[in-house]
C-alpha positions in Angstrom: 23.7 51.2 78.9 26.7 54.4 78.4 23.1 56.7 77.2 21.0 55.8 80.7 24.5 56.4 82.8 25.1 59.9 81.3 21.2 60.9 81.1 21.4 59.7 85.4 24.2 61.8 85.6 23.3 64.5 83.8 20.7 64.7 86.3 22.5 64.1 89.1 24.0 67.6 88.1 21.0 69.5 88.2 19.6 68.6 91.8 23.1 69.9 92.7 22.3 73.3 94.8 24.2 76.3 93.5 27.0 77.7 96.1 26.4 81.1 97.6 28.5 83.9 96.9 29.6 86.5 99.2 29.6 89.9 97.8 33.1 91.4 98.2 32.6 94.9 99.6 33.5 98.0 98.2 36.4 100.5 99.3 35.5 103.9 99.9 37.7 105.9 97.7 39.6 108.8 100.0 37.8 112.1 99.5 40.7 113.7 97.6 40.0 117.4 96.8 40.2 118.6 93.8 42.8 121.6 92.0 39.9 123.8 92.9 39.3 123.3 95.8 43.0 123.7 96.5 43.1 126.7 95.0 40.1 128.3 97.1 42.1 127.1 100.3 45.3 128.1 99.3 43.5 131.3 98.5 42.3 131.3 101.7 45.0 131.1 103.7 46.9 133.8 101.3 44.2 136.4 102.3 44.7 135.6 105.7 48.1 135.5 106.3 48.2 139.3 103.1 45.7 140.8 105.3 47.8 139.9 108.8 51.2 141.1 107.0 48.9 144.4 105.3 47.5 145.6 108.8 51.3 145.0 110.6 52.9 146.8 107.6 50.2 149.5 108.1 51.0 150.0 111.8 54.7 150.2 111.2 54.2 152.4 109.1 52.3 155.1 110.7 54.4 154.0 113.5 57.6 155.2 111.5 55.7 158.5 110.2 54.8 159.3 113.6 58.4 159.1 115.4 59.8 161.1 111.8 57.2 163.8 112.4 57.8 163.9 116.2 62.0 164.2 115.2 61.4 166.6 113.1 58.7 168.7 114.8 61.4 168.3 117.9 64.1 169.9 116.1 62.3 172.9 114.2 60.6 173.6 117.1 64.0 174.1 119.3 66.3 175.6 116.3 63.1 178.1 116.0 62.9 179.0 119.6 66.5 179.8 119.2 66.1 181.6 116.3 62.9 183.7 117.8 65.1 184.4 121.2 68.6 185.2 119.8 67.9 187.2 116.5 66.2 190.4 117.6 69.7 190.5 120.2 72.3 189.7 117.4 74.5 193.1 117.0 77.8 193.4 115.6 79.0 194.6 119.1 78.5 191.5 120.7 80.2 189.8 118.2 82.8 191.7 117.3 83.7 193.0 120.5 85.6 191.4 123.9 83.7 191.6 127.6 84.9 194.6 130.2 83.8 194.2 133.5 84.8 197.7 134.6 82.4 199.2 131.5 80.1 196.5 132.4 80.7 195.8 128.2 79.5 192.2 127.0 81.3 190.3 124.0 81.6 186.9 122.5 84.2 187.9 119.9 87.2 185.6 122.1 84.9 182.6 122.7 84.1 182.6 119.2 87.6 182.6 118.1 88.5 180.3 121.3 86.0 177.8 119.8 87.6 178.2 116.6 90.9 177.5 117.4 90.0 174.4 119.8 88.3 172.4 117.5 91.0 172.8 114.4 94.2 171.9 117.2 91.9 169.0 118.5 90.9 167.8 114.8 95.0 167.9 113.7 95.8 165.6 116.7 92.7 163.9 116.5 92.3 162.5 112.7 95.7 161.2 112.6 95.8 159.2 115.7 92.5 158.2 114.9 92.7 156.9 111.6 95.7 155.7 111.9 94.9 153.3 115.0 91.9 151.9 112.9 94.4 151.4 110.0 96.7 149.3 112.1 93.7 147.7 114.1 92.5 146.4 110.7 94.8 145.9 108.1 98.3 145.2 110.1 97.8 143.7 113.7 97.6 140.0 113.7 96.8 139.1 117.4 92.7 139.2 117.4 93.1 138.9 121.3 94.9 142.3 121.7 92.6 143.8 118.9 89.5 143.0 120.8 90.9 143.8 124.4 91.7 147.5 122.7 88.0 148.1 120.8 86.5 146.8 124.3 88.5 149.5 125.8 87.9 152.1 123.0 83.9 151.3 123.4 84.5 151.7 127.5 86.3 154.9 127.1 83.6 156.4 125.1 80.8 155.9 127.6 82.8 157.6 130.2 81.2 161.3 131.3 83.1 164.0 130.1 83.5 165.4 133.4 85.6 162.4 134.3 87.5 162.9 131.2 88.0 166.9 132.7 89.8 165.9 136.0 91.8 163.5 134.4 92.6 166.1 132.2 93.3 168.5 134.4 95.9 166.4 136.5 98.0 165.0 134.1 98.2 167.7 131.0 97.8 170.7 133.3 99.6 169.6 136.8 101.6 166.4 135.6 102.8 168.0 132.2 102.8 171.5 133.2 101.3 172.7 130.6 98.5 174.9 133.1 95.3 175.7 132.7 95.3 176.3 128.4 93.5 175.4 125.5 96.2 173.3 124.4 94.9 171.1 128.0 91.4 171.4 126.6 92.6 169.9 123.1 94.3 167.4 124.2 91.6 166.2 126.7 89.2 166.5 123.9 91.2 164.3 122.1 91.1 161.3 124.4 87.5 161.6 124.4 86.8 161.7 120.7 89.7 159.0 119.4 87.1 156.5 120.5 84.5 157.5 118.3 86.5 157.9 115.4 88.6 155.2 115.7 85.3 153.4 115.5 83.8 155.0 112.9 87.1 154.3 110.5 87.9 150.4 111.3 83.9 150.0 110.8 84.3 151.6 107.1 87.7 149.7 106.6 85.8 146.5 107.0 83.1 147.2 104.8 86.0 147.4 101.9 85.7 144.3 99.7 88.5 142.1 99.6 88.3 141.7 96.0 90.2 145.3 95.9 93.3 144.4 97.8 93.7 141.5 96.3 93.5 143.3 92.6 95.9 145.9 93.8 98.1 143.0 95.3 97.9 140.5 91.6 99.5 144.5 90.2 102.6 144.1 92.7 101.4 146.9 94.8 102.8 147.4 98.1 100.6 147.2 101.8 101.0 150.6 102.3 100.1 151.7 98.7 97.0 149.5 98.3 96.2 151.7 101.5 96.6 155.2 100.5 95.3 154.4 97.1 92.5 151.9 97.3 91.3 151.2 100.9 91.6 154.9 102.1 89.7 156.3 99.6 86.7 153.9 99.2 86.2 154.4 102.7 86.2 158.2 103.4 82.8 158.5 103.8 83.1 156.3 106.9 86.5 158.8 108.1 84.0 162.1 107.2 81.3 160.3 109.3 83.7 160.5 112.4 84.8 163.9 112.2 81.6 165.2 112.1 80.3 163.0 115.2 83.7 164.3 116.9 83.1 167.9 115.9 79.6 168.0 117.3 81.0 166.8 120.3 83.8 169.2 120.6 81.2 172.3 120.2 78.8 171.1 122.6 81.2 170.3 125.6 81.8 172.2 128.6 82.4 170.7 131.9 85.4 169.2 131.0 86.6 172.6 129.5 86.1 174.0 132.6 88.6 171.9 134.2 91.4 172.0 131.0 90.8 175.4 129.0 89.6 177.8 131.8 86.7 180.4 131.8 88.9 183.5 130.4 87.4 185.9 128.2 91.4 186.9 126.5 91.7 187.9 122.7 94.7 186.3 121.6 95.8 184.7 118.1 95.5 181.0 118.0 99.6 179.7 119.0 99.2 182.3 121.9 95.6 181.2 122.9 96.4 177.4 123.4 99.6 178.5 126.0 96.4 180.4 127.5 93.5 179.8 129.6 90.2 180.6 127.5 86.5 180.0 127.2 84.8 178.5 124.1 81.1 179.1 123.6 80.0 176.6 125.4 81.6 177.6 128.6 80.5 181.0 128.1 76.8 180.1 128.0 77.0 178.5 130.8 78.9 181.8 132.9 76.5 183.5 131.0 73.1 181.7 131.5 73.8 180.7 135.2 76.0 182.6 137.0 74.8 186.3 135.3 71.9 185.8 134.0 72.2 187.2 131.1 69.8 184.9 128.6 69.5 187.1 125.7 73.5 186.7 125.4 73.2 182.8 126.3 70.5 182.6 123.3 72.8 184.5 120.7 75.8 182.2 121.7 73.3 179.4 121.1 72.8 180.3 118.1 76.1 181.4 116.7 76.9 177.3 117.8 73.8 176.4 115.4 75.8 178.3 112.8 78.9 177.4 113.2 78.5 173.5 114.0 76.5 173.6 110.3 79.3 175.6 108.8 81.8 172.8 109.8 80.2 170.1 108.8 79.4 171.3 105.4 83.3 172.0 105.2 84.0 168.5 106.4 81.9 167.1 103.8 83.3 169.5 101.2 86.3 168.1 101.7 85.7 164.6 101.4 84.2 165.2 98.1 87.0 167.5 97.3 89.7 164.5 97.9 87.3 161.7 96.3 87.7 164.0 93.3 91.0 164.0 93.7 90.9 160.8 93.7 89.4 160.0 90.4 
């Protein structure tokens, strides 16, 4: 009886129909590229972005060449002009000779010294006032406010035209202080127009000091004042040098507001008697020379004697500064 059951069963099980099966489907794997193909894109985009940084690096610098070569071309071309125009009229009795009207006699010998004299009186007001306003602007005043309200006025003052700074000039140091038409006027003037600049020049080379050297010479017990002289002063000279050498180029090449202040005379006198006097530097001179008597051959050799001597004081300003960083050491 159990044997039939089990064989009915048994196939019972096999006219059973099998169940379908769905086939799950398959995920496409991302397309994830491989470390070459990384590198040949990365590779890529390096050529593009070397080749768009070679060809703008190119242009610059052609760019650059081009304005050197143009500066430089510029200034051979005028300093040889002047050479070529004022050499074949350079004699020692223009130079060492003062002008006579009644011999119709033409010298530069009192402009020369004129120039001379006004530039050293103007630089022995000038540096100390100077220097010592940038000292005070940056090491001892304390109120920023007032500090910037005077280097906005110090950066107004020196775009002001000179002949401004001339009539000034010539109403308060020659009218108002009596002191008359003189080179000590035209120093003076000269010096408010310059104190700008190398006020400036010094409390920019101040600031450029690292801290880290007060601070040493403070931990030592050094005094304000000391730390100064002896550390701040002399790591910043080339900064003070820079400034006289801006101021001096100035002081050569002015004239209109020397013809308000210092005067037009053609006097030979030593230097304390020349600043209580009215004389002309070169500057002035050219200009009587070159426009009111036509005389170019003497308005190219006074050009060129201002080539000369605006080289000769510079290299003396820097000798100098070396001379004292020497010192220094």
């Amino acid at each position: 009886m159990n044997s039939k059951v089990i064989s009915n069963v048994s196939l019972n099980y096999t006219d059973v129909e099998p169940v379908e099966t769905k086939a799950i489907p398959k995920v496409e794997e991302p397309n994830i590229p491989t470390s070459k193909e990384n590198t040949k894109a990365y590779n890529s985009i390096t050529v593009k972005l070397s080749f768009r940084r070679v060809a703008i690096m190119f242009i610059l610098k052609y760019c650059m060449l081009l304005s050197v070569a143009f500066t430089v071309l510029l200034t051979v071309s005028l300093i040889g002009y002047i050479v070529v125009m004022s050499v074949p009229n350079i004699n020692l009795d223009i130079l060492m000779s003062k002008p006579s009207y009644l011999t119709e006699k033409i010298g530069i010998l009192p402009d020369i010294l004129n120039t001379v004299y006004i530039v050293i009186a103007t630089l022995i007001m000038l540096i100390p006032i100077g220097v010592g306003a940038a000292i005070y602007l940056t090491e001892y005043a304390k109120n920023k406010t007032i500090v910037s309200i005077i280097e906005y006025t110090a950066e107004t003052l020196s775009g002001i035209p000179s002949i401004i700074y001339g009539l000034v000039g010539m109403l308060f140091f020659c009218q108002f202080l009596s002191f008359g038409t003189s080179l000590l006027a035209g120093a003076l003037t000269l010096v408010v127009m310059n104190l700008p600049t190398i006020m400036r020049t010094t409390q920019e080379s101040l600031k450029t000091v690292p801290s880290s050297f007060r601070d040493s010479a403070f931990g030592l017990g050094a005094a304000k004042w000391t730390v100064i002289r002896t550390v701040v002063l002399p790591s910043c000279i080339d900064g003070i040098i820079t400034g006289c050498i801006l101021s001096v180029g100035r002081i050569l090449g002015e004239s209109a507001a020397l013809l308000f202040t210092a005067g037009f005379a053609h006097a030979l006198n030593s230097m304390f008697s020349a600043l209580s006097n009215a004389g002309a530097t070169l500057t002035v001179a050219l200009y009587v020379y070159a426009k009111e008597q036509g005389e170019f051959e003497v308005a190219f050799v006074i050009a060129f004697i201002l080539l000369v001597l605006s080289m000769l004081i510079n290299l003396s300003t820097k000798f100098v500064g070396k001379a004292m960083k020497r010192k220094q050491k």
